[in-house]
C-alpha positions in Angstrom: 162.3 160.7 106.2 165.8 160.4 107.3 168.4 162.4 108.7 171.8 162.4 108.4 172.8 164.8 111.8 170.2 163.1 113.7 172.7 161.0 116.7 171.5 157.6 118.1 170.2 158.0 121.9 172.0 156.6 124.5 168.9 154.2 126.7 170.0 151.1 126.9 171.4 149.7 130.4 174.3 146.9 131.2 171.5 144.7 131.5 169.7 145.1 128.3 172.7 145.3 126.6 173.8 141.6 128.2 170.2 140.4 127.2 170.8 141.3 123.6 174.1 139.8 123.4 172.3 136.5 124.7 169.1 136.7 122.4 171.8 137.1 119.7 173.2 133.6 120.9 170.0 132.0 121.7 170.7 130.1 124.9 168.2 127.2 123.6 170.9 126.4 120.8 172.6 124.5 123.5 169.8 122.0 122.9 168.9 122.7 119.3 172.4 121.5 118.7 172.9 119.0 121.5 172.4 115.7 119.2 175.1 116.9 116.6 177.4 117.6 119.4 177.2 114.6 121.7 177.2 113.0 118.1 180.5 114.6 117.5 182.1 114.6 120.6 181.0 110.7 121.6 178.5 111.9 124.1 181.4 114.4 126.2 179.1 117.4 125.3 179.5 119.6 128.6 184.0 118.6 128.3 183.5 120.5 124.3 181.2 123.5 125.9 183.9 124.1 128.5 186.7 124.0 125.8 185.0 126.7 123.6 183.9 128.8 126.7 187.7 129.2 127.5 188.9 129.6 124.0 186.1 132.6 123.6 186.8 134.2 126.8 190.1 135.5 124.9 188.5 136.9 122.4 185.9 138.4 124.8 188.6 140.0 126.4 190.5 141.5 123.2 186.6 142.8 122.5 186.7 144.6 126.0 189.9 146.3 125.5 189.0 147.4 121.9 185.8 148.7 123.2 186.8 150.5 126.0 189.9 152.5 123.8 187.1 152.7 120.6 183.7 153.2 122.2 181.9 153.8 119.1 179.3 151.3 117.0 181.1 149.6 114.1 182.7 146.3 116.4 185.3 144.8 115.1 185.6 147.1 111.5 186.2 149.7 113.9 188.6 148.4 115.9 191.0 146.7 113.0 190.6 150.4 111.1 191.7 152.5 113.6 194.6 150.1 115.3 195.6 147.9 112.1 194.8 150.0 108.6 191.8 151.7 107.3 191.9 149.3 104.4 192.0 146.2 106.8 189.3 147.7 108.5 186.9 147.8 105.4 187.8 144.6 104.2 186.8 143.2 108.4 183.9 144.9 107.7 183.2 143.3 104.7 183.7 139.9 105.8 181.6 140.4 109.1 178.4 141.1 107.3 178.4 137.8 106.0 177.5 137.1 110.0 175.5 139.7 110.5 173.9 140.5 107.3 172.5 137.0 106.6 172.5 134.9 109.8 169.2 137.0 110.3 168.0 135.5 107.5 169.2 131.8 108.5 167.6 132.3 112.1 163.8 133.2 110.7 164.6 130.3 107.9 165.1 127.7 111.2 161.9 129.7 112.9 160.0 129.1 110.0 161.2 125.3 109.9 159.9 124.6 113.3 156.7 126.0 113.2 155.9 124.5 109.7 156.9 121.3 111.2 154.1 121.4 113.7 151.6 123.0 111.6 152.7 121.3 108.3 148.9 122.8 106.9 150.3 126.1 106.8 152.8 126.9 104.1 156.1 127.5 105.4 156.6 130.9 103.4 153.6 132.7 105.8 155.5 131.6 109.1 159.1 133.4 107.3 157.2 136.5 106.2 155.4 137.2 109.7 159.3 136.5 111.7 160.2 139.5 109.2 157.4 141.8 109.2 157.1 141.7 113.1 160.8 141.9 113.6 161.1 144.3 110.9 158.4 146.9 113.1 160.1 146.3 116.7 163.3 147.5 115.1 162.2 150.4 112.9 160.1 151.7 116.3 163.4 151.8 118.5 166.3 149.9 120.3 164.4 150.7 123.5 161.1 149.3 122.3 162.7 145.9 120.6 165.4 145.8 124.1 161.8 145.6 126.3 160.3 143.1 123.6 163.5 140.9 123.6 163.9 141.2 128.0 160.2 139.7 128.4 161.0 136.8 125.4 164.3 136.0 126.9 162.6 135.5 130.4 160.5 133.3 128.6 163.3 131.1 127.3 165.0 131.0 130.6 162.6 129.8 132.2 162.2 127.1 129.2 165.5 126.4 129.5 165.4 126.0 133.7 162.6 123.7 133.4 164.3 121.5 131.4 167.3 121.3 134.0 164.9 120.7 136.3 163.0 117.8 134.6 166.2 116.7 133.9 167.2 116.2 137.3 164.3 114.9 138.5 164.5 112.4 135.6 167.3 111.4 136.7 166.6 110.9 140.6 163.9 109.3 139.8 165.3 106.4 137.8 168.9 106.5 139.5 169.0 108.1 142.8 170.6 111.1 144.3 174.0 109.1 143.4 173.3 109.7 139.5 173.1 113.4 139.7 177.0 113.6 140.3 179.1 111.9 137.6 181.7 112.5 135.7 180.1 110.2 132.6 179.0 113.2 130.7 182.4 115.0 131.0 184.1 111.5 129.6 181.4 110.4 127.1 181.8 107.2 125.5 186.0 106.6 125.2 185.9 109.9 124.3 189.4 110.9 123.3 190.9 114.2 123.0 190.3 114.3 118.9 187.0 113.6 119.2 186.1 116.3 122.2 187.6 119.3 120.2 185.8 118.4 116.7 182.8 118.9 118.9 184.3 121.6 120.2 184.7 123.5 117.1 180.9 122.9 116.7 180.0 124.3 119.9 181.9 127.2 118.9 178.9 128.1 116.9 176.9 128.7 119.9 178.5 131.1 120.9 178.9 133.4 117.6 177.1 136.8 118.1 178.6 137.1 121.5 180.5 140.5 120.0 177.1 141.7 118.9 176.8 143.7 121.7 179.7 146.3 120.8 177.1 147.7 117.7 175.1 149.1 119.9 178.2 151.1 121.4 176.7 154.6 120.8 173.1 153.4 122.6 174.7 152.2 125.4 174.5 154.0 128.8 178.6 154.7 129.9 180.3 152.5 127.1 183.6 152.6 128.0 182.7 151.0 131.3 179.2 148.7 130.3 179.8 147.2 127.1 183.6 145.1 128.4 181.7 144.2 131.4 178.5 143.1 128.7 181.0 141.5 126.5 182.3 139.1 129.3 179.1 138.8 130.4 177.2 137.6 127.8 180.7 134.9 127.0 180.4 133.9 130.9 176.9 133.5 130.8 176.1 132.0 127.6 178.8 129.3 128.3 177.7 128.3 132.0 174.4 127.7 130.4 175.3 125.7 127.7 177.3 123.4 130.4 175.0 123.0 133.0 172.6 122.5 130.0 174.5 119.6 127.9 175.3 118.2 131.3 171.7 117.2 132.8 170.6 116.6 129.1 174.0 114.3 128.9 172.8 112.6 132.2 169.2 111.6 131.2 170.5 110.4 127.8 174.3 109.1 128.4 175.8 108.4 124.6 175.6 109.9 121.6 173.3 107.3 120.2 169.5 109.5 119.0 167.1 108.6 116.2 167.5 111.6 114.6 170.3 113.6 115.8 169.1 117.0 114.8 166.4 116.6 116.9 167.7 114.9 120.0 166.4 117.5 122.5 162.6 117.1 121.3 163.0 113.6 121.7 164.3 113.9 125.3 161.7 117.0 126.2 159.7 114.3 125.9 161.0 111.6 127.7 161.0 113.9 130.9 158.5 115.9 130.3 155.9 114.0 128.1 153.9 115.9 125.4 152.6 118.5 127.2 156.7 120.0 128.2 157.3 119.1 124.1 154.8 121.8 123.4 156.1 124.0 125.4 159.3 123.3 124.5 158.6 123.8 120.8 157.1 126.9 121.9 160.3 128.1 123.6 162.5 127.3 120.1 160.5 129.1 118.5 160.4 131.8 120.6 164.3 131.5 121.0 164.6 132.1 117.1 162.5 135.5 117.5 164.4 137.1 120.2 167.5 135.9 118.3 166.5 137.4 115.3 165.2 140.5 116.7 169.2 141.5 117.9 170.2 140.1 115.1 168.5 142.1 112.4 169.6 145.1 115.0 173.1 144.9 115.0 173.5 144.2 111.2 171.2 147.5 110.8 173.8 149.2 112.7 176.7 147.8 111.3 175.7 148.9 107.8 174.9 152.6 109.6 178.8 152.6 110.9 179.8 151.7 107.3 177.5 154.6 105.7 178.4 157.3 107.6 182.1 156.5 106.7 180.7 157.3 103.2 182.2 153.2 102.4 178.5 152.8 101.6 176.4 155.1 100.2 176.1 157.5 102.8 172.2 159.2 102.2 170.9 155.2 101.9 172.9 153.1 104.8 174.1 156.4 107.0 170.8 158.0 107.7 168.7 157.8 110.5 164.8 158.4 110.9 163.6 161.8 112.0 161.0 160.4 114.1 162.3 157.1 115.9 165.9 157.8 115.6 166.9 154.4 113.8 168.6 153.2 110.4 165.4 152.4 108.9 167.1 151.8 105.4 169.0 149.3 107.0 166.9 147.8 109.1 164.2 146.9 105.8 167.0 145.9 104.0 167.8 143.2 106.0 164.3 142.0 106.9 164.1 142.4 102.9 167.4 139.7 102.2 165.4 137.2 105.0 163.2 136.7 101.4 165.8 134.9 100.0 165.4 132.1 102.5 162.5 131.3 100.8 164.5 129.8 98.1 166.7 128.0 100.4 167.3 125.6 103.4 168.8 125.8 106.7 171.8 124.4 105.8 172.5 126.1 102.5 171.8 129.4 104.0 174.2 128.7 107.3 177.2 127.3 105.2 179.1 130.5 105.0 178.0 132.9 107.5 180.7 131.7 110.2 183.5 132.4 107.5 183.4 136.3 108.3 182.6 135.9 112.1 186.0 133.7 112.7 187.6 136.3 110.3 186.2 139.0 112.8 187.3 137.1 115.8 190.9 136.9 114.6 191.2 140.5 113.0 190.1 141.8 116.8 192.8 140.0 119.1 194.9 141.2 116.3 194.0 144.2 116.6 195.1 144.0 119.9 198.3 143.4 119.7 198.6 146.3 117.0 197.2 148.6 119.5 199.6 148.0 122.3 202.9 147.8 119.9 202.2 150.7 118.6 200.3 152.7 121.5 202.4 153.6 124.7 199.8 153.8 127.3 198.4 150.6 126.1 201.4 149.1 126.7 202.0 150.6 130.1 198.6 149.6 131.0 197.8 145.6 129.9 201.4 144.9 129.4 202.7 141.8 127.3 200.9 139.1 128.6 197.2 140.9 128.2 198.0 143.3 125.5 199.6 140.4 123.5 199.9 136.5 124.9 196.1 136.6 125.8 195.4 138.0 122.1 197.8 135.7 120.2 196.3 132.8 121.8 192.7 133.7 120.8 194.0 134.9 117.0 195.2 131.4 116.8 192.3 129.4 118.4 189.7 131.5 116.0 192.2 130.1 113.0 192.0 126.7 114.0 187.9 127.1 114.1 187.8 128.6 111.0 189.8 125.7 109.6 187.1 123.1 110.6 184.7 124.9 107.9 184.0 122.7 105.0 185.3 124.0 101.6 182.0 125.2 100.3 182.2 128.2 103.2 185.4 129.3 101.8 184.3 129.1 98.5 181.5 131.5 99.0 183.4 133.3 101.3 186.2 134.1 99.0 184.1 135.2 96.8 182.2 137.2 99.0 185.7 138.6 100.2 187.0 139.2 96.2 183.5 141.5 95.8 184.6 143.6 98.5 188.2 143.8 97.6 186.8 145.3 94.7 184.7 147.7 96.0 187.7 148.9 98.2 189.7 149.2 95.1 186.5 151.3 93.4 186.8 153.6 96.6 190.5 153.7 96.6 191.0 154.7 93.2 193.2 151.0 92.6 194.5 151.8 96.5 196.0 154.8 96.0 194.2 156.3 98.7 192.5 155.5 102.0 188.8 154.9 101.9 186.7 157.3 103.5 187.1 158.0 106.9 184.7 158.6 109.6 184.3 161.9 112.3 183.3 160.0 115.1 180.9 161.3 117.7 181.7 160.8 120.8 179.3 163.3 122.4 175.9 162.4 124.5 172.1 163.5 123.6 171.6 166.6 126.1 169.2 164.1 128.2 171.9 161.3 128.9 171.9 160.8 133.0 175.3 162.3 134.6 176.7 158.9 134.4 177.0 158.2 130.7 179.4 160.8 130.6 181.7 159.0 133.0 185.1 158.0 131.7 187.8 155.1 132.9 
């Protein structure tokens, strides 16, 4: 029941759009994460959340200007095909769906983990399967459905998230005054030096990855060329003030980088300032956080696969169709909710170890994009000019480098290998490279009920 000539509708607004790119990064990470960080970074965990908010902001900005002069789904395969090579472009491709194909999988896996760990009578395997299934139907229904799904859960974890601010600062007046509230202890941590704030730096970074997510739903988006830059910086902006205002008041109720178990630091301080009522609803909220992440996560790999298929670089009647009735990739979308299985056979932190190699790979390959564009495009020169058109996306080419160099060995093992299969399947398409791989006709054109102003221009 698919059709190939069938066009995605454009319904989603600068808001939804900015919501997705959030639920893709899961603002409660900041605190699913906070142990390992103030563990890494001596307890400076707000200092390495600032550092990694500025070092994204470039490459938030290289994603604007690539999505305003390409504003089509396919992120940052699009944007290295058509300004670097079409070759380079499959092989970016290639190396982002290690993100987004399987950190779907790794975000039910973590679902499943928490819930199993508070009802450790129910097999972990029914907890997965219902994250799939129920994700699985959202998507397949629409991107308007699953966008009004993931808006009411992501109010949910806001307010999660607020409440434990606010607990957090009263915490804190309550056992050190008004006085405590202001310090700059959790900026300095514990003789925190400089080595020690960027290695937890580089694991803040993680946070932050499937902030670009929001550029594959391009062609859903209501006036692209305008909305999704603005939703890219957005959803960089956002995410990051939360995750330091969050690892600040957590720092300040629990000074250090000293936990029993470091992995789950923030349940043991939900429960110092909340007791075990706020734990529940904590634990509720992570879980909660892992469905709305998964949700826009198992959407944008679903559309990154569609990009690829109608370029005929997968097969095209499979990966580049779209359903008749609900006007989605619904190959794509039960294919990915169909390699979450897999984490039955795995753990969290086998099934996370190589997912970040593509998504620094993609990070890198779209500031560098950047600077092909404007060398080789005369307008683009005229209009951002050496210092935006190539300082600003040098500087994040090279940060994104020196992230992916903190990745242990096995994720470039597996991602090299990853990387090698693809290589071949380019050479399979390219006859041994003696030809370009399949190229896409873009559509550019609205549905006949887009509003007046999806058709505006900059």
């Amino acid at each position: 029941m698919t059709d190939n000539n069938i066009k995605l509708e454009r319904t989603l607004s600068l808001k939804a759009v900015v919501l997705f790119g959030l639920a893709y990064m899961t603002p409660l990470i900041v605190l699913g994460t906070f142990g390992v960080i103030a563990s890494t970074s001596n307890g400076a965990v707000p200092t390495a959340y600032l550092i990694t908010t500025a070092a994204m902001l470039f490459t938030a900005y290289s994603y604007g200007i690539m999505a305003r002069t390409y504003p089509v789904a396919g992120s940052a395969y699009t944007y290295a095909r058509r300004a670097i090579d079409s070759r380079v472009g499959f092989m970016v491709g290639w190396s982002v769906l290690l993100d987004y194909f399987f950190l779907p999988m790794v975000i039910w896996l973590i679902g499943a983990a928490y819930l199993n760990a508070r009802f450790p009578e129910v097999p972990s395997w029914i907890f997965l399967l219902g994250f799939i299934g129920i994700t699985t139907f959202l998507n397949i229904y629409g991107i308007k459905l699953a966008s009004k799904v993931n808006s009411l859960l992501m109010v949910f974890q806001i307010l999660v998230i607020a409440f434990f601010v606010l607990l957090s600062v009263r915490h804190v007046f309550a056992t050190g005054g008004s006085d405590a509230l202001f310090s700059l202890g959790p900026f300095l941590g514990e003789d925190a030096g400089f080595t020690a704030i960027a290695a937890g730096a580089a694991v803040a970074a993680y946070s932050f990855l499937g902030f670009d997510a929001v550029t594959t739903l391009t062609e859903e988006t209501i006036d692209p060329k305008r909305n999704i830059p603005k939703a890219i910086m957005l959803t960089a902006l956002i995410g990051g003030g939360i995750y330091v205002l969050v690892g600040y008041t957590t720092q300040l109720v629990h000074p250090g980088s000293n936990f029993v178990n470091s992995d789950s630091a923030a349940f043991e301080i939900a429960t110092t300032i909340g007791a075990d009522l706020f734990g529940a609803i904590f634990l509720a909220g992570m879980v909660l956080a892992q469905f709305t992440s998964g949700l826009a996560a198992q959407a944008s790999a679903s559309r990154l696969l569609f990009a690829m298929g109608r370029d005929a670089v997968l097969p095209p009647k499979l990966f580049g169709g779209l359903h008749a009735r609900f006007h989605t990739p619904v190959f794509n979308i039960v294919l990915t909710g169909a390699i979450g299985i897999i984490a039955l056979f795995l753990d969290v932190l086998s099934a996370a170890s190589f997912i970040n190699f593509g998504a620094f790979i993609a990070f890198t390959m779209v500031n560098l994009s950047v600077i092909f564009l404007v060398s080789k495009d005369a307008e683009a020169k005229r209009q951002y000019g050496v210092i935006r058109g190539m300082l600003v996306p040098l500087i994040g080419a090279l940060v994104n480098l020196w992230l992916m160099s903190k990745l242990d060995i096995n994720a470039f093992i597996l991602g090299l290998i990853w990387l090698s299969i693809g290589l071949a399947q380019l050479a399979y398409l390219t006859r041994f490279f003696r030809r370009e791989p399949p190229e896409v006709a873009f559509d550019d054109s609205e549905p006949e009920s887009a509003p007046a102003s999806a058709k505006a221009t900059l």
